[in-house]
MDAnalysis code that builds the backbone (N, CA, C; Angstrom):
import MDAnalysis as mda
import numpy as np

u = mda.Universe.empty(513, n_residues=171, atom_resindex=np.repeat(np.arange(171), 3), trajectory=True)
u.add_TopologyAttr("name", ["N", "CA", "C"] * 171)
u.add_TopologyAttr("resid", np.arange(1, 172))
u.add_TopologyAttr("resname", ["UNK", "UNK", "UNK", "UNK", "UNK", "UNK", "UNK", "UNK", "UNK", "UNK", "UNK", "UNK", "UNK", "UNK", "UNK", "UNK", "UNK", "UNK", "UNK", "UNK", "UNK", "UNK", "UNK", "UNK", "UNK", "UNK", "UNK", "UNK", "UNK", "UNK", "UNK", "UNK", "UNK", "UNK", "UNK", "UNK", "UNK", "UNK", "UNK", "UNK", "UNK", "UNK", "UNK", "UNK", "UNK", "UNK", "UNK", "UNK", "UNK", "UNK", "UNK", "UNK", "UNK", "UNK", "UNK", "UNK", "UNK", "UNK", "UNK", "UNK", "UNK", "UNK", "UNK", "UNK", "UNK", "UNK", "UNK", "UNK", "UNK", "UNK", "UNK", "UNK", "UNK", "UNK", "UNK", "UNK", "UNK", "UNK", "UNK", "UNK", "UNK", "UNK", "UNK", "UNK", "UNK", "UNK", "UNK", "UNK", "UNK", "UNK", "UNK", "UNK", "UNK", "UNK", "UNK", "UNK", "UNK", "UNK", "UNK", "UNK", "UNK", "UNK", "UNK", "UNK", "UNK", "UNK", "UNK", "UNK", "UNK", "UNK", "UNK", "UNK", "UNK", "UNK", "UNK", "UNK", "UNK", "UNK", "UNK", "UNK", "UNK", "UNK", "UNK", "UNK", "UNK", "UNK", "UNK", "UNK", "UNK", "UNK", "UNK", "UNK", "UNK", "UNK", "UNK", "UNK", "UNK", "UNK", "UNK", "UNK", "UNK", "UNK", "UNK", "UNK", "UNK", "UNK", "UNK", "UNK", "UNK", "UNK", "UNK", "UNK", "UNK", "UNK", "UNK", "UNK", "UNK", "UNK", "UNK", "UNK", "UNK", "UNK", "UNK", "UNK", "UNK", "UNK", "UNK", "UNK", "UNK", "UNK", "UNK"])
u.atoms.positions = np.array([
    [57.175, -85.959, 66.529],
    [57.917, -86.691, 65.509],
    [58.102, -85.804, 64.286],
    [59.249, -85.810, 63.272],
    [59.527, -85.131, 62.612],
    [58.852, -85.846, 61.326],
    [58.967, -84.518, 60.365],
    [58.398, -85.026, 58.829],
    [59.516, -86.028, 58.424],
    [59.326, -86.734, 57.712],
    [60.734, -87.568, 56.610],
    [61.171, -86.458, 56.019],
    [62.905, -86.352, 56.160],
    [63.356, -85.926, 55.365],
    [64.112, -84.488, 56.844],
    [63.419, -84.147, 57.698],
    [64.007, -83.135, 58.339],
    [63.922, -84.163, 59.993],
    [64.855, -83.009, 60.888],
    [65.370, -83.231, 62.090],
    [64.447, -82.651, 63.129],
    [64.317, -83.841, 64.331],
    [63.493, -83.767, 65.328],
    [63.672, -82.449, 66.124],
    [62.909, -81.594, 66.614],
    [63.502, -80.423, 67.402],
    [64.262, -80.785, 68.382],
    [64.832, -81.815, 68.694],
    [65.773, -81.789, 69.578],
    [67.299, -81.939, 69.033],
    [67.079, -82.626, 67.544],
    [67.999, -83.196, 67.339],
    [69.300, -82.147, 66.554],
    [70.438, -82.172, 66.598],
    [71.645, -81.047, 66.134],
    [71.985, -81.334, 64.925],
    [72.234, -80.616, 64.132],
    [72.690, -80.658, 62.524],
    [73.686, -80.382, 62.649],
    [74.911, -81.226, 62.760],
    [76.254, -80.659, 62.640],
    [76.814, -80.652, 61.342],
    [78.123, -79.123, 61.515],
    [78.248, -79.362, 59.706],
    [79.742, -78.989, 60.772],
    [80.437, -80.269, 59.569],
    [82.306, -79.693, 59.861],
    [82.427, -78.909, 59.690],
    [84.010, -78.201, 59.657],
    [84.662, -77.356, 59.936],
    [85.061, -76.894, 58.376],
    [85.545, -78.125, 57.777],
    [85.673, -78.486, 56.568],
    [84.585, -78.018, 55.307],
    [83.182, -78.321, 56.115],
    [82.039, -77.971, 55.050],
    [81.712, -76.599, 55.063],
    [81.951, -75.415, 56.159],
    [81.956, -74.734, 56.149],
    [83.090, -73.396, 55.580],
    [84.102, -74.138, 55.401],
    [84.916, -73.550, 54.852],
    [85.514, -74.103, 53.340],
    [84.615, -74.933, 52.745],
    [84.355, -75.203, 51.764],
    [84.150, -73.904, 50.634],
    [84.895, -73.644, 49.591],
    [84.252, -72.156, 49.069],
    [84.260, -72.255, 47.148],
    [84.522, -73.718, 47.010],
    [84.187, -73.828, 45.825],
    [83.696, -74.574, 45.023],
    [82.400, -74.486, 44.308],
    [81.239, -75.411, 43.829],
    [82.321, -77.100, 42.295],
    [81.229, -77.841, 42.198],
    [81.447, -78.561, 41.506],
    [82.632, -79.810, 41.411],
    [83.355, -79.408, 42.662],
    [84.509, -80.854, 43.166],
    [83.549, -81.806, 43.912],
    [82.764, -82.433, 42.830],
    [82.049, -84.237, 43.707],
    [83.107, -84.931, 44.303],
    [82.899, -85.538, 45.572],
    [84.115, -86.699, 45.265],
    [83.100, -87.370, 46.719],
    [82.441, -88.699, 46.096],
    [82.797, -89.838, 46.935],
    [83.476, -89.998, 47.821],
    [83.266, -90.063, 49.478],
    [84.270, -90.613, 50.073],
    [83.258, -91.870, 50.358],
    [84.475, -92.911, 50.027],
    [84.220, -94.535, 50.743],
    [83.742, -94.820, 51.968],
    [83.270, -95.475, 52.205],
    [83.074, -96.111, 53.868],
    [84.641, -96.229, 54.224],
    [85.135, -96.865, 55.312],
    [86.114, -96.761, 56.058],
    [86.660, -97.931, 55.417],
    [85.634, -99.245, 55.610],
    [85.951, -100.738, 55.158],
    [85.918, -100.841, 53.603],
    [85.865, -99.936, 52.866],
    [86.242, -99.797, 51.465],
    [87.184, -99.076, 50.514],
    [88.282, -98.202, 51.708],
    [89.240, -97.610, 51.397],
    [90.584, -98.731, 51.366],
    [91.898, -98.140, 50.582],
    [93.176, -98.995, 50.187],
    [93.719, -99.208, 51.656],
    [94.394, -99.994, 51.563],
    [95.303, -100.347, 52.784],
    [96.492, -99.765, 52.547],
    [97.414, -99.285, 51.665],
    [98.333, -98.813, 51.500],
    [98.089, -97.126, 51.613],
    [97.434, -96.400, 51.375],
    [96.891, -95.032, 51.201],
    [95.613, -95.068, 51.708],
    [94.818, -95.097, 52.989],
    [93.319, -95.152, 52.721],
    [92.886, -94.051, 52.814],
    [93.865, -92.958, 52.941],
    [93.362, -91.522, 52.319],
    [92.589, -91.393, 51.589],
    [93.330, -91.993, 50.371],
    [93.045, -92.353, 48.727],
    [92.079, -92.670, 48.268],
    [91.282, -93.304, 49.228],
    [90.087, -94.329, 48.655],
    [90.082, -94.350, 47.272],
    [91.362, -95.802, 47.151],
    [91.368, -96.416, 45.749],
    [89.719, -96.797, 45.811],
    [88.711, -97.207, 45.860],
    [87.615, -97.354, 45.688],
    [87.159, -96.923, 45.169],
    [87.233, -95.385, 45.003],
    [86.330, -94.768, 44.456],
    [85.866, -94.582, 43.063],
    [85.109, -94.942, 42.347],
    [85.036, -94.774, 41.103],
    [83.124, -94.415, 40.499],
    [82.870, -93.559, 41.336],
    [81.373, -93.310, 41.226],
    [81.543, -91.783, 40.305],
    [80.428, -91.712, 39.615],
    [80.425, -90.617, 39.121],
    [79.147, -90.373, 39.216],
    [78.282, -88.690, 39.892],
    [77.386, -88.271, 40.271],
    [77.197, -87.422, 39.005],
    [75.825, -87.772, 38.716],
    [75.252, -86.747, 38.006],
    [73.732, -86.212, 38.635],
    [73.568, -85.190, 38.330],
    [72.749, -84.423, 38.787],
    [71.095, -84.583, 37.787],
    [70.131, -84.708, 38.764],
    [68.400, -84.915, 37.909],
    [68.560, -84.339, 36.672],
    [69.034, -82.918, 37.576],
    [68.812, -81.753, 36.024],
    [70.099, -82.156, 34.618],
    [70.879, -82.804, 35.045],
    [71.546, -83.022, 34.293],
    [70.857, -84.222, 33.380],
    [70.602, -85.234, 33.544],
    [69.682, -85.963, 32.961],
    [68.762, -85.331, 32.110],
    [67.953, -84.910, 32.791],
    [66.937, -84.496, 31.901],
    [67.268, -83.269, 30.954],
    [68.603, -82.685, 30.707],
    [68.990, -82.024, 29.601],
    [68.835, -83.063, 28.809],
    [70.363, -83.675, 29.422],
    [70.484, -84.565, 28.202],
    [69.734, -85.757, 27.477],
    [68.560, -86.062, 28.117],
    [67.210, -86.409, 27.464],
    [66.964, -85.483, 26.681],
    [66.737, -84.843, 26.897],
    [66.265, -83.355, 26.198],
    [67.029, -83.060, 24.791],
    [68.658, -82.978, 24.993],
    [69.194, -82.857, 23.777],
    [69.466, -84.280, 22.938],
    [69.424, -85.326, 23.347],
    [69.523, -86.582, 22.772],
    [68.437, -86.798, 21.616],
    [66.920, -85.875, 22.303],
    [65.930, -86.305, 21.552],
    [65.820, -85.082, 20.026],
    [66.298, -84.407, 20.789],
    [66.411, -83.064, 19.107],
    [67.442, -83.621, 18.588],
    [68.551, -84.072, 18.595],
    [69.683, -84.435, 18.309],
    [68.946, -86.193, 17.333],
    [68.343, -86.449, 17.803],
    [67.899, -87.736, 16.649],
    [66.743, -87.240, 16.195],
    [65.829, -86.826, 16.422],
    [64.581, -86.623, 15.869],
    [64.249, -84.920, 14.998],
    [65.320, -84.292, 15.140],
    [65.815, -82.877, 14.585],
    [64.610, -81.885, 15.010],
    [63.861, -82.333, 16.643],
    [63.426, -81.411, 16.877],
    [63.188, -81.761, 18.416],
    [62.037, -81.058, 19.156],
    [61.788, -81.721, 20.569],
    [60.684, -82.337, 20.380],
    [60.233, -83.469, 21.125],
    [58.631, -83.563, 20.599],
    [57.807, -83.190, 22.323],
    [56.840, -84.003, 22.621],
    [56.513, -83.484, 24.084],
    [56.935, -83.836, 24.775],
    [57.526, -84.716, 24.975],
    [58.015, -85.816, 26.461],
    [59.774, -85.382, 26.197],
    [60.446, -84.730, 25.399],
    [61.450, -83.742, 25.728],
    [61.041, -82.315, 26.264],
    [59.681, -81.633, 26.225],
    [59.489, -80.598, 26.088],
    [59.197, -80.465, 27.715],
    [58.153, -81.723, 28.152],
    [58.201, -81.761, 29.461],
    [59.493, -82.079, 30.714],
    [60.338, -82.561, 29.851],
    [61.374, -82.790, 30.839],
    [61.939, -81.261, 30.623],
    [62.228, -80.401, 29.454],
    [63.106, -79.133, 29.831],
    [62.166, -78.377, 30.639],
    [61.045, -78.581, 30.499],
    [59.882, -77.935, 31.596],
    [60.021, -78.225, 33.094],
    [60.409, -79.411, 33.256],
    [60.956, -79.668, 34.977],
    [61.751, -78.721, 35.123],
    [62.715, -78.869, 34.054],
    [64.318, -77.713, 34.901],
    [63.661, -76.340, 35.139],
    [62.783, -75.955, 33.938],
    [62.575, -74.522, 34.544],
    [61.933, -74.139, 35.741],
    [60.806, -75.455, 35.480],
    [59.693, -75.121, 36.720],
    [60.595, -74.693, 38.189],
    [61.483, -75.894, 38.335],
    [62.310, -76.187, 39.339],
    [63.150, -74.787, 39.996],
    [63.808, -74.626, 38.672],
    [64.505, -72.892, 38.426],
    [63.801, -71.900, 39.509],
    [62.053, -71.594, 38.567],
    [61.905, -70.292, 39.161],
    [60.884, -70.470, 39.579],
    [60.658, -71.494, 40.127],
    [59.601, -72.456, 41.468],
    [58.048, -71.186, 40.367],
    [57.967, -71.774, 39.058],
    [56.856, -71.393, 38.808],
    [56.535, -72.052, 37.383],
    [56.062, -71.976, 36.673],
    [55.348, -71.947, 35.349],
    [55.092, -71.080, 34.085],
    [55.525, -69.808, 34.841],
    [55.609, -68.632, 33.781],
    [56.547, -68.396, 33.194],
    [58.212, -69.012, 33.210],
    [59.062, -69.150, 32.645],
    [59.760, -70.335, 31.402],
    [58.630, -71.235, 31.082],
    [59.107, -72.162, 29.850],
    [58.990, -71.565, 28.858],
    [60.278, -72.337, 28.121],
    [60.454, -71.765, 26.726],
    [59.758, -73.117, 26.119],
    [58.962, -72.535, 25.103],
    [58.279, -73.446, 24.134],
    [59.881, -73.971, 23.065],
    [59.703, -75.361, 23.255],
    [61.419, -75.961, 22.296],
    [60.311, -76.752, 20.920],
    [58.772, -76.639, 20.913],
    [59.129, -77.975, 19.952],
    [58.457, -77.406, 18.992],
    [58.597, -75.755, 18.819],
    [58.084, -75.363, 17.164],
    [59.493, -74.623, 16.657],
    [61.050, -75.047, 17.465],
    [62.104, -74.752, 17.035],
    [62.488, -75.578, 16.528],
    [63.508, -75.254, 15.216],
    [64.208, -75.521, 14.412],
    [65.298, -76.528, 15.419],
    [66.218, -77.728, 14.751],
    [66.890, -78.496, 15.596],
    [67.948, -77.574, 15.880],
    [68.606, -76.632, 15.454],
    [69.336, -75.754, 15.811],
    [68.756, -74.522, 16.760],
    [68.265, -74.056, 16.837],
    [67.251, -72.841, 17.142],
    [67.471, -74.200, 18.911],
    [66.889, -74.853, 18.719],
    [66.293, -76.007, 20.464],
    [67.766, -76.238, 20.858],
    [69.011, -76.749, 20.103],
    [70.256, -76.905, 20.625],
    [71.075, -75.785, 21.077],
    [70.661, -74.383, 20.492],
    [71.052, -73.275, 21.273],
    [70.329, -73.016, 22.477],
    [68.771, -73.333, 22.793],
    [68.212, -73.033, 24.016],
    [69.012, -74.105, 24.829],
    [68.688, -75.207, 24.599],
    [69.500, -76.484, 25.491],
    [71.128, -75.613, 25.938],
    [71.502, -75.821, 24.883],
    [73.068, -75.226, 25.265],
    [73.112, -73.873, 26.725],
    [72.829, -73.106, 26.033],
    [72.651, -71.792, 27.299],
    [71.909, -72.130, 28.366],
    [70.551, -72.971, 28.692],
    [70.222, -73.326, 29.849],
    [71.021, -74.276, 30.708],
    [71.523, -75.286, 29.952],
    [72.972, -76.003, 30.838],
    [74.042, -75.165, 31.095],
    [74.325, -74.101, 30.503],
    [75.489, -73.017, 30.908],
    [75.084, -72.209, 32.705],
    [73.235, -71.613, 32.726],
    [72.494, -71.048, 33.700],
    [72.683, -72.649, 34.669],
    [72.092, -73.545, 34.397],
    [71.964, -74.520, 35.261],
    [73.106, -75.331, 36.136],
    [74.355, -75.279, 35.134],
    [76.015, -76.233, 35.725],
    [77.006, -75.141, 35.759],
    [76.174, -73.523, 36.239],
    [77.320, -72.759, 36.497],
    [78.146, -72.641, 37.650],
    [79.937, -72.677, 37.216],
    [80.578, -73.329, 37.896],
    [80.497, -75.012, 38.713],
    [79.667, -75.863, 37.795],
    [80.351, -77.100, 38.099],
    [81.345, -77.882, 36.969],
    [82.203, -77.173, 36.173],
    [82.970, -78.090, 35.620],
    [82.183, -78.662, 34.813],
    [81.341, -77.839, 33.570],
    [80.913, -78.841, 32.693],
    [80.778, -78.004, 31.386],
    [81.009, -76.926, 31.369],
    [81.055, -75.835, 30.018],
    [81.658, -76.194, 29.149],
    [83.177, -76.835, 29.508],
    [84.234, -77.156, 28.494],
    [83.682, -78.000, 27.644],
    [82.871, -79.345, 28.336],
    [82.862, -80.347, 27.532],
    [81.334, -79.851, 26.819],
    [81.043, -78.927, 27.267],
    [79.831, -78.629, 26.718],
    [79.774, -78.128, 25.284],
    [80.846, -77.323, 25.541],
    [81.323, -76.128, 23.846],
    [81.566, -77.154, 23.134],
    [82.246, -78.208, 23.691],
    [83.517, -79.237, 22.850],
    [81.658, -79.878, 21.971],
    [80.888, -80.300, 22.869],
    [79.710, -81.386, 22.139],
    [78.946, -80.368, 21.219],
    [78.638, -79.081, 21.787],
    [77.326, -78.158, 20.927],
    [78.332, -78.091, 19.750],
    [79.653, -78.231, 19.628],
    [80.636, -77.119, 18.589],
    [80.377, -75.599, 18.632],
    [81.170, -75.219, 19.675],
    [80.542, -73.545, 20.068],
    [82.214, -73.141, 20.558],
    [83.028, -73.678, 20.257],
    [84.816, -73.388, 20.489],
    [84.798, -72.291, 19.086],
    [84.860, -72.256, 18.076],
    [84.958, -71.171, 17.167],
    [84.057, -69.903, 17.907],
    [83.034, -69.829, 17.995],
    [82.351, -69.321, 18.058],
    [82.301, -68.294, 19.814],
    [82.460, -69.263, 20.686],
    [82.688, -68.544, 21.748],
    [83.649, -68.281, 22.280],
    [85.487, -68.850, 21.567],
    [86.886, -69.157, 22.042],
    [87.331, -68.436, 20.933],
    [87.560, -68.343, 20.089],
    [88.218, -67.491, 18.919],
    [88.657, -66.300, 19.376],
    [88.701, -65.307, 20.107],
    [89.134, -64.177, 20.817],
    [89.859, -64.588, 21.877],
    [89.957, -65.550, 22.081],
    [90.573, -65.955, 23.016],
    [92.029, -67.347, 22.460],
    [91.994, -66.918, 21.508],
    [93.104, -67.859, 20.916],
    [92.639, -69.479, 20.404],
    [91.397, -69.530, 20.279],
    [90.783, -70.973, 20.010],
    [91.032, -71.157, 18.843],
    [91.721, -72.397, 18.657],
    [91.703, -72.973, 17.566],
    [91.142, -74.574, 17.222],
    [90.737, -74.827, 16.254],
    [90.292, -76.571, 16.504],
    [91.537, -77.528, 16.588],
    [92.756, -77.341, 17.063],
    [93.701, -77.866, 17.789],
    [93.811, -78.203, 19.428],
    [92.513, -77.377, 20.056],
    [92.116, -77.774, 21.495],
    [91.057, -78.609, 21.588],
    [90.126, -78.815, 20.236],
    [89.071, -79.888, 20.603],
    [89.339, -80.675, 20.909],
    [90.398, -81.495, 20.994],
    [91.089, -83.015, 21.227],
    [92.039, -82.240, 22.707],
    [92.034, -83.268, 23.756],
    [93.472, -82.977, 24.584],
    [94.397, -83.883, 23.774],
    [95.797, -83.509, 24.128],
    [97.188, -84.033, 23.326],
    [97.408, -85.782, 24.440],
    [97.562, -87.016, 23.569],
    [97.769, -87.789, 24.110],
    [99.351, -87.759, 24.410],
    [99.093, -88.356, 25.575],
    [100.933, -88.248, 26.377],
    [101.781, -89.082, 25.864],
    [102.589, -88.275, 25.296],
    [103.659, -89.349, 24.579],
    [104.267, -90.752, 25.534],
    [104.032, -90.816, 26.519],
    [103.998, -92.039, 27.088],
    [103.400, -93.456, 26.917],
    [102.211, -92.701, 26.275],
    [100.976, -93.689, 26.124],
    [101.126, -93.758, 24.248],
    [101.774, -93.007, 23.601],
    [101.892, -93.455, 22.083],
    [103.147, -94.353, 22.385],
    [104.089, -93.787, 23.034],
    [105.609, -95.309, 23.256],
    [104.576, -96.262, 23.099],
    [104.165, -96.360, 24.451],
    [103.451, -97.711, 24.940],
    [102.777, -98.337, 24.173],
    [102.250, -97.626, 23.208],
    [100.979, -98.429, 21.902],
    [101.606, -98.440, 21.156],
    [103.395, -98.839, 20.818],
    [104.554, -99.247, 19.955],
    [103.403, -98.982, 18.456],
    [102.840, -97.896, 17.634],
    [102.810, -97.416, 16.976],
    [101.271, -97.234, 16.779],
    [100.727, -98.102, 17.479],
    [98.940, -98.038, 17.191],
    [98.295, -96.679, 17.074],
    [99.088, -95.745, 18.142],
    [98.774, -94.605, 18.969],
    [98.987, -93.457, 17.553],
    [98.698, -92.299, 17.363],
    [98.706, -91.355, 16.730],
    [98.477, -90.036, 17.924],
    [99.404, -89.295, 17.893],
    [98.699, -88.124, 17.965],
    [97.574, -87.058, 17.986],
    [96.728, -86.660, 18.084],
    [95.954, -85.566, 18.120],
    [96.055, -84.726, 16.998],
    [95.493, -84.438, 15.864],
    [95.437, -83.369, 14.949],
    [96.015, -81.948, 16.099],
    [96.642, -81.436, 15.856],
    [97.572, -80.053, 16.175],
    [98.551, -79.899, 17.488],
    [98.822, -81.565, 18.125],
    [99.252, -81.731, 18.678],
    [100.664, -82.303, 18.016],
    [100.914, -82.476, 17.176],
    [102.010, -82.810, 16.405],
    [103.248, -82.673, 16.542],
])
């Protein structure tokens, strides 16, 4: 009998064709059961509306929630950024001490370890956009604080017959 969690020696691990030729990280997508996809498209699975986040992702953002109100880490943030590392480099000799840093000094470690940790899943952008790190790491690259906002679609200002405003530099 097998442990929980792995396959009996007899039993086959099949991986599609699809998963194997899979070659790029960070596209989650839910597929539905069969009996929970649209009838018009069930390609589509109108159903779907799950959004996956990841342990380690959590426990950043525990992590930065708590410097972010308390303007520092205290221990029970210090131990959760301690999971990610442990996890990291399957050891103990790699934590960074966060809670004799300054609330800035801990939001730059936070910041760069979610950069090492969600590389290439689609989460940097919104990352620069929350630390405010677009001057700072986009400015050579044409950044201006006219990209912190995306431009709402003039479709959707018609539609809000005047409620709607624009975007600062979307004008």
């Amino acid at each position: 009998m097998a442990a929980k969690g792995e396959l009996a020696a007899a039993d086959t691990f099949i991986v599609q064709t699809i998963q194997e030729n899979f070659e790029w990280l960070g596209h989650y997508k839910h597929h539905a059961r069969k009996e929970n996809a649209g009838e018009i498209e069930p390609l589509n699975n109108y159903s779907n509306s799950f959004r996956f986040y990841r342990y380690a992702d959590v426990l950043l953002l525990a992590t930065e929630l708590t410097v972010r109100i308390n303007g520092q880490a205290n221990s029970e943030a210090q131990d959760w950024f301690n999971q990610i590392r442990d996890r990291a480099f399957q050891n103990q000799d790699n934590r960074i001490d966060l809670t004799g840093k300054t609330k800035q000094q801990a939001l730059d470690i936070i910041f760069e370890e979610r950069g090492f940790e969600f590389m290439d899943e689609m989460q940097r952008w919104f990352d620069i956009m929350r630390f405010d790190k677009g001057a700072e790491l986009l400015s050579s690259k044409g950044w201006t604080e006219k990209y912190r906002y995306f431009p709402i679609a003039q479709k959707e200002i018609d539609a809000s017959m005047g409620t709607l405003d624009q975007n600062p530099g979307w004008k």
